[in-house]
N, C-alpha and C positions, 0 to 999 in steps of 0.2 A: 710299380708295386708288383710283386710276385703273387703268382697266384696262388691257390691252397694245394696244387698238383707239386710245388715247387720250382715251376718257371718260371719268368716272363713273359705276359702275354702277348703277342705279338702285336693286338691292337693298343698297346701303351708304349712300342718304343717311341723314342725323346718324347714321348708327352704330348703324341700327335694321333687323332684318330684316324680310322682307316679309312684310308680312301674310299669317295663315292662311288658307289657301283652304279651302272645303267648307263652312263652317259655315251653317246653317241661318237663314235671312237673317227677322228680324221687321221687318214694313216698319211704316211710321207711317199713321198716321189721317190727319195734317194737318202734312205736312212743312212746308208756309210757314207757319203759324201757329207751331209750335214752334221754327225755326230763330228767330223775330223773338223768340221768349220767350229764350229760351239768347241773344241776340244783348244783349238786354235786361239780364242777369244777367254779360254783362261789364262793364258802365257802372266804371269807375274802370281801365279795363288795357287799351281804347280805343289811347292814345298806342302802350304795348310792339305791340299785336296791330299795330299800323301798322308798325312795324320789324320784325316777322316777315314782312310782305305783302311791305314793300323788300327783304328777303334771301331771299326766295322767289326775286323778281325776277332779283335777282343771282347764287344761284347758277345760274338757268337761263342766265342769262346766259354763265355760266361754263365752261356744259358746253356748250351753243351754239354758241358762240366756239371751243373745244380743238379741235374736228375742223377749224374750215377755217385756223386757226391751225395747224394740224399739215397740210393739205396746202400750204400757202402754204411751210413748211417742205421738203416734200417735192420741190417745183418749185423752189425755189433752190440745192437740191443737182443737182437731174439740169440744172440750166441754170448750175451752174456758182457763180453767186452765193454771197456768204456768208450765211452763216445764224444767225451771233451773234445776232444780234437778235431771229430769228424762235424760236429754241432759248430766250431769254433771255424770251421774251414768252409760253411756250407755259408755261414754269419758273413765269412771274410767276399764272398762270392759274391752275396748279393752286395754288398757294399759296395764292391768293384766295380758291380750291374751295371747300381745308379751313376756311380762318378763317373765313370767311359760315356756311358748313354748323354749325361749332361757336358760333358767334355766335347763329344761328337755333336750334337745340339748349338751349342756355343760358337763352334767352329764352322757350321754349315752355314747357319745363319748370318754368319759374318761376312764367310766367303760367298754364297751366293747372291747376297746383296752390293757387295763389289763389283762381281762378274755383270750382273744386271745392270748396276748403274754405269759400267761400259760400254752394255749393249745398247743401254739405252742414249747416249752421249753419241756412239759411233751411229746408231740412225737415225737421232735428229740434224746433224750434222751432215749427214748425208742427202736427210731430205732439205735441208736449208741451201745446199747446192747441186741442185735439181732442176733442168730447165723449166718452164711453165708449159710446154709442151705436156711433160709427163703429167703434173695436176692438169691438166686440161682434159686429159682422157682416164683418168680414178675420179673416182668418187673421194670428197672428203669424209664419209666419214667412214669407205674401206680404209685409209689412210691410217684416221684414227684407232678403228680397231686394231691394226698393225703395231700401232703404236704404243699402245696401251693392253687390251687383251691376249696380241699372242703373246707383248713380252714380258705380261703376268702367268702367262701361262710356263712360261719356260723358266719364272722364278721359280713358280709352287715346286714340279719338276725338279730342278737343284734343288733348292732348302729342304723339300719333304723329301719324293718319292727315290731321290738316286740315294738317300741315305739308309732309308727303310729295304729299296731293291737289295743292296748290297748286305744289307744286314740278313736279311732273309735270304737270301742265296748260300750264303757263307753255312749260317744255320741250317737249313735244310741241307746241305752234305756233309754237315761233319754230323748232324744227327743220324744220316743215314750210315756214314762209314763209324760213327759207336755201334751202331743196330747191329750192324754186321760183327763187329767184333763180340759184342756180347750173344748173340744167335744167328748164326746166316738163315737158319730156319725158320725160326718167326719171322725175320725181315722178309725170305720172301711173302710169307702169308700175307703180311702190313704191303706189301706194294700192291695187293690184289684191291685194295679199298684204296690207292691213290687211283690206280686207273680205271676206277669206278668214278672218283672226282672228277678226273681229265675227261670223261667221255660225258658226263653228268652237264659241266661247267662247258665244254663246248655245243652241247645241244641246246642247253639254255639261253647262253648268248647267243647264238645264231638267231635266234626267236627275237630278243630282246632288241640285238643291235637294229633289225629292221624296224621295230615297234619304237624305238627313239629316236630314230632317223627321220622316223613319221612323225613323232610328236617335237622336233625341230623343225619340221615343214610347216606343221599347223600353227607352230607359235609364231616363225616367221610370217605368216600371212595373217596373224590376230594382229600382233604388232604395225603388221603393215596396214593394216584399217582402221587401228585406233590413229595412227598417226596423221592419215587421213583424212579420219574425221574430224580431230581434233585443228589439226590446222587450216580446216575447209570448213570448218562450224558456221560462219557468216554466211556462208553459201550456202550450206546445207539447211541452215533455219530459211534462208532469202528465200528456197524452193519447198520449203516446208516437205524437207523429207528427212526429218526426226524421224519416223516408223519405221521403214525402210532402212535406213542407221542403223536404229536399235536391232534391228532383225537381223540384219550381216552379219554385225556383232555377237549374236545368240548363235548364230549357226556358227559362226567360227570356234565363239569360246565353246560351245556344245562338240567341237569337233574334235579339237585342243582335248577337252575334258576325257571324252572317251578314249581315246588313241594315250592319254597319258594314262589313266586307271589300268587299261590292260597292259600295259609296258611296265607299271610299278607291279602287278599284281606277279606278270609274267617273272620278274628278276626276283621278287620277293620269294619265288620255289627254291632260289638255291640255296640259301642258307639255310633254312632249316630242312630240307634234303640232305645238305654236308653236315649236318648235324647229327642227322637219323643214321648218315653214313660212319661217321666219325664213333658214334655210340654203337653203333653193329658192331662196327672193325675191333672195338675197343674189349665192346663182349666176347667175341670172338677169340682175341689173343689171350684175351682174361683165362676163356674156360682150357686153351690149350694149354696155355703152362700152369694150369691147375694139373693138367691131365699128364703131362710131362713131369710134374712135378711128385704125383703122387707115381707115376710109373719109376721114378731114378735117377731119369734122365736131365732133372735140374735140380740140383740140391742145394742152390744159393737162392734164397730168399730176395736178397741183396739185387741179386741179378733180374728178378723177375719185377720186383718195383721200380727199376730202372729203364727197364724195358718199358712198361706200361706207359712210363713218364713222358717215354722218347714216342711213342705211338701217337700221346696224345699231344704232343708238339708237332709230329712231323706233319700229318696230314693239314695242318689248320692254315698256315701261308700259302697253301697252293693258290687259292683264291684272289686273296689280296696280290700274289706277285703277278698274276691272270690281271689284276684290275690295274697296279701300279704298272704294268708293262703298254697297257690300253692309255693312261694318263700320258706314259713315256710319249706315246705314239704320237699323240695329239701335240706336244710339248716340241716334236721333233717338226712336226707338221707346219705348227708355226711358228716357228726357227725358218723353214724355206721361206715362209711368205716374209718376213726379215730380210733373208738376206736376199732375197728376190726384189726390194729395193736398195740394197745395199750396191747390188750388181749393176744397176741403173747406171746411164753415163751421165756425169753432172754435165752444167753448161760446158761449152768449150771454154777452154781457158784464153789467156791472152794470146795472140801472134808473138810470135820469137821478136824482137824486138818493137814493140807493141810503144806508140809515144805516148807522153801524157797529153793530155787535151787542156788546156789554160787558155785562159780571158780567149773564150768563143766569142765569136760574131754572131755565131749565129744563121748561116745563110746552108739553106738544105736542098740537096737537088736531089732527084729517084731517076736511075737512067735505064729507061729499059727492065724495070722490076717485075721480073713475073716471085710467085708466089704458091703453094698450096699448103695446106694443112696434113693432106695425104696423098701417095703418090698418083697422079692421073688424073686428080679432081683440085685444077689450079681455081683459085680466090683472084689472086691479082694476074694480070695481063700483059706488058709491055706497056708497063706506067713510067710516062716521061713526064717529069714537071722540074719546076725550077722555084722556089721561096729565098727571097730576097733576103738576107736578114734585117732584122727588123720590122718585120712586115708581119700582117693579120692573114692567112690564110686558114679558110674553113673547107672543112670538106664536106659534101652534103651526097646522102642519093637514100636509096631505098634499103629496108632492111636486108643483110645476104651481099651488101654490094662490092662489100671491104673496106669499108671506112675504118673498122678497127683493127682490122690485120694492117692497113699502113702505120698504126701510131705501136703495135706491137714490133713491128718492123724497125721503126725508127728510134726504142728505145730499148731494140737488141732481145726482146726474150725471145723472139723469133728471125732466125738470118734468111736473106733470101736465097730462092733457090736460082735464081738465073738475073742477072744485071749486078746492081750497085746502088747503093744509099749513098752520097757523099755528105760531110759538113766539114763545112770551110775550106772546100773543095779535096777532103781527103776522107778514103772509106773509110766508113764506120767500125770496122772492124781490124781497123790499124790503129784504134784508141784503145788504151787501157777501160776496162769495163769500167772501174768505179768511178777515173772520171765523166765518163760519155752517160752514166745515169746519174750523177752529181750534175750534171748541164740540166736536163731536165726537170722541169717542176710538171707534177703529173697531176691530173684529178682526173678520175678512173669515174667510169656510167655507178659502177657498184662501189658505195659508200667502205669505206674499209674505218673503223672505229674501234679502238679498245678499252679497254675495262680500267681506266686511267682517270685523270682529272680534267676537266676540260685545257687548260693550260696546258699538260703532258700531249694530249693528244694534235693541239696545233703546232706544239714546237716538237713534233715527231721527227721532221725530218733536220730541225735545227736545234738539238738539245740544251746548246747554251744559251738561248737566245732570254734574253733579260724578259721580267712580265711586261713592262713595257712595252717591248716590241712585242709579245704576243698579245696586249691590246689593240697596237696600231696596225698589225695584221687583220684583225679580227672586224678593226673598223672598217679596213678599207675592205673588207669581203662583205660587209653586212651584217657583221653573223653578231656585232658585238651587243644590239637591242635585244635581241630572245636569250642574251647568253646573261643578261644582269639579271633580268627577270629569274633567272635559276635559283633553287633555293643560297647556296650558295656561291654562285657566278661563276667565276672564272678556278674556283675550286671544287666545285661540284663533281663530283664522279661519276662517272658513267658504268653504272654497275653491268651491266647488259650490252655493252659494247656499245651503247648508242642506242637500243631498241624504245627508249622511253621520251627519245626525240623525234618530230616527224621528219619524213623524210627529206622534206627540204632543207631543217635545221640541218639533217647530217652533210646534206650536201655542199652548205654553207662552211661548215668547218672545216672542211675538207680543201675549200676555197682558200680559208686563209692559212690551211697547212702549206699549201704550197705559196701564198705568198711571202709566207717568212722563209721560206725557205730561197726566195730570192734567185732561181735559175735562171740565166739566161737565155732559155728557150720556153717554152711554156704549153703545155697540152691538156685540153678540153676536151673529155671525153661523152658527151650527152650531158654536159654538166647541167643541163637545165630540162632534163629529162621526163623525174619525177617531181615538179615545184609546179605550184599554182602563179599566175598573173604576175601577183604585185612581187613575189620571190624572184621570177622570172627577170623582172626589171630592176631589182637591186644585186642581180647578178650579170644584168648587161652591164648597169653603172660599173660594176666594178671590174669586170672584163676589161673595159674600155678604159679603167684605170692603170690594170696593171700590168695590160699589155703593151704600152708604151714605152718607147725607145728598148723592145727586144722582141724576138721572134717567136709567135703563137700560131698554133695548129689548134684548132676549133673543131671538133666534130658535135653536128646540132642536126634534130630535125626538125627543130622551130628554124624558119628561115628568119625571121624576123628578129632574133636574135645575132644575126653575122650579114644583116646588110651591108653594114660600115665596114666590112673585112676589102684589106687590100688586094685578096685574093679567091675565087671560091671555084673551087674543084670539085664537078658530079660526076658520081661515080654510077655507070650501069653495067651491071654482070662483070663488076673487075677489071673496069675497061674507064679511062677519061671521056665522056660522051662529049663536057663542054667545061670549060675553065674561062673566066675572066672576072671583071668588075661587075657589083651589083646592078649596077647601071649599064655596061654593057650585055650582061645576060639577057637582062630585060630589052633590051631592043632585039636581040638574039632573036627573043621571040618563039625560045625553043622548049625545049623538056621542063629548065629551070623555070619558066617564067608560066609556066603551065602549074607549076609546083607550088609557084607563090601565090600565083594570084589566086589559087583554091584555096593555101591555107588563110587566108586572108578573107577571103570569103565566107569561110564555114566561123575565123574567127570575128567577123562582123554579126 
């Protein structure tokens, strides 16, 4: 809606308010580099962003235009003239206004939410082939935010700010080059109160940006104690230190509060300073072309309502393109941390003539495997073993020792760094990936559960598998007693990923995901970790079930769980200290049998 000066106010183009001021601005490492990446990742919406650039054009055109079309109107009335025309063309203007503005609107929104839903496709896709390496050292929920808030932030950016930037750049000089044409003299006087804005608006922010760089510190650190507290509440009532709590708390949000009041207090001077400034300038050029006016030297009416128009348009975007240019920044910012996973090296892909792996035996040797996670601080050591296929092998030792850098090893999210993995007597890494982790049936220390049905989530890795065999799965894991009990059994959903089953049930299911899934290799990862007793025991039963006639890898620190293993491998500092039969360890007489016989003892 135009306002009663006869413009467009610039906090209403497409029907979007002005951007927030205050916020704490993250600039970019390499803005030309990344604007050419982002520029790159419109390729197909080229022609639309071209018909945004033209009605950029035109609505500046539009608002350009209204003020000397409105004093051209103003001069035909006090000289008498009609003014049909000029009433009829000022009418036709704004109508333009709004269809361009709503045209432009239409079109951004459509194309930025394309280009988005690109972005966002090309980095899920990129983090879905990602080794585990790289989640191993991010945090997930830096991930997340990646995922989610920079690349909302670089929608807002497209859809709003690059339409408004353009629109207000455009306008601000063609206002400035009417100014000139209709008085190069007043125009300069009108630039003396912009660079009163420019020096006004830079000293403010200067203030400002530190004062909410501060109040993103203190939220981060409030947030980080409710979270805390909230997830450590058990413990924090166990030691009865509710006071103490509540007091971090008070001090934080009291820290939070103050550093936020003067930061909003601080940005709040500039508007209405650019206001005081904008009404001076405004008086200012008023009394001069009064005074011009009554000296000779301006005898258009016309001219001088025209001008005022353009005064009070010019000066008023400075600010907003000050604040949309600070949004830009941040928008750009996290665009890098984007493509900064984009850049990431996925897994290795297959070997040039890579075979498929079919009807495995089963039979895994490690020759000479060293190992590290980071360069200089090796995990495995010159690990030589041999598992028979078909056979029960567990590996047992102390926390730190490697027991799960070998089963990461062996089903490839990590290659070794010096020897060789074989199965069925050819390396690992001369097999096609999909099928060499199609051989394995995995059950991981850490429960992994989704927001599914219980039936979806056991036939995870088997999606056709009839309910049928996701009952006989479930029998032979255990899991099918707690699973009837569920409101609704084997349909039940699991809103919370699992969080509303204990931990052993999760572990259970997990059990019979990989039984239906039917590998023939099979890996236990502390599968009996977090379970009580009698869980414990209808997870050996079933161990002992479905490890038969194919080859299982066991990692436990219950010994007493993998006595009956045909094989059991301790591991000290990365190193095989001792390997054989349960029975032969025990005569060993050595580290193992020191290991058992205490946990046997503490469990007596």
């Amino acid at each position: 809606m135009a306002d009663r000066n006869g413009s467009v106010p610039p906090e209403n183009l497409n029907g979007i308010s002005r951007p927030g001021r205050g916020r704490a601005v993250v600039k970019p490492e390499n803005m030309k580099g990344t604007l050419g990446r982002l520029w790159r990742l419109t390729r197909g919406q080229r022609r639309g962003l071209g018909w945004i650039f033209l009605l950029s054009v035109l609505a500046s055109a539009a608002s350009i235009l209204s003020p000397y079309v409105t004093g051209r109107a103003v001069a035909a009335i006090s000289g008498g003239d009609a003014v049909a025309w000029v009433l009829t063309c000022l009418a036709g203007l704004y109508l333009s206004d709004w269809l361009i503005r709503f045209l432009q609107a239409f079109l951004m929104a459509s194309i930025g939410q394309r280009v988005i839903h690109h972005i966002r496709k090309t980095l899920f896709d990129r983090i879905r082939t990602l080794p585990l390496s790289f989640f191993d050292s991010h945090r997930h929920g830096e991930l997340m935010s990646r995922l989610t808030n920079d690349v909302d932030n670089i929608s807002t950016t497209i859809s709003n700010s690059l339409t408004l930037l353009l629109t207000y750049i455009f306008t601000v000089s063609g206002i400035f080059l009417a100014m000139l044409y209709l008085s190069p003299l007043l125009t300069v006087v009108s630039l003396s109160g912009v660079g009163m804005i420019f020096l006004l608006t830079k000293t403010v922010t200067r203030r400002t940006r530190k004062l909410f760089a501060a109040q993103q510190k203190s939220l981060g650190a409030l947030n980080g104690q409710v979270e805390e507290s909230v997830s450590g509440l058990a413990m924090v009532k166990a030691f009865c230190r509710e006071q103490e709590m509540e007091r971090e708390f008070e001090e934080r949000n009291s820290e939070l509060c103050t550093v936020s009041v003067k930061a909003l207090i601080c940005s709040g001077y500039l508007m209405p300073l650019m206001n005081v400034i904008n009404n001076l300038l405004y008086v200012a050029i008023s009394v001069l072309c009064g005074v011009l006016f009554v000296d000779g030297r301006i005898t258009d009416i016309g001219l001088v309502t025209s001008f005022l128009l353009y005064v009070r348009q010019f000066t008023r975007p400075f600010v907003d393109i000050a604040n949309i240019y600070n949004n830009f920044q941040t928008a750009v910012a996290g665009a890098e941390r984007v493509f900064e996973i984009l850049d990431e090296q996925p897994e290795p892909p297959d070997r040039e003539g890579a075979v498929r792996l079919e009807h495995p035996r089963g039979e895994i040797e490690l020759r000479h495997v060293e190992f590290g996670y980071a360069p200089g601080r090796p995990v495995l050591r010159d690990i030589s073993v041999k598992i028979p296929a078909g056979t029960q092998a567990a590996i047992v030792g102390a926390t730190g020792s490697g027991k799960t850098t070998i089963i990461n090893l062996l089903t490839r999210f990590y290659d070794v760094s010096a020897g060789s993995i074989l199965l069925d007597g050819r390396d690992l890494r001369d097999y096609r990936m999909e099928d060499l982790r199609d051989a394995f049936g995995v059950v991981l220390q850490d429960t992994a559960l989704f927001a599914a049905s219980v039936r979806d989530n056991i036939r995870y890795g088997h999606p056709d598998a009839s309910a049928e065999q996701v009952r006989e799965a479930a029998r032979i894991a255990g899991a099918d007693s707690f699973i009837e009990r569920l409101p609704e059994g084997h349909d039940t959903v699991l809103k919370h990923g699992g969080t509303e089953l204990s931990q052993g049930e999760r572990q259970l299911l997990t059990i019979a995901r990989a039984v239906l899934a039917d590998a023939p290799i099979l890996i236990l990862d502390e599968a009996t970790s977090s379970v009580d007793t009698v869980t414990e025991q209808k997870i050996r039963r079933a161990m002992l079930k479905i490890c038969e006639n194919r080859t299982s890898v066991i990692i436990a620190h219950r010994l007493s769980t993998i006595r009956d293993s045909d094989l059991i491998i301790l591991l000290e500092s990365g190193e095989i200290a001792e390997q054989g039969t349960h029975e032969e360890l025990m005569a060993l007489n050595g580290r193992y049998a020191h290991l058992y016989r205490t946990q046997t003892e503490i469990s007596a």
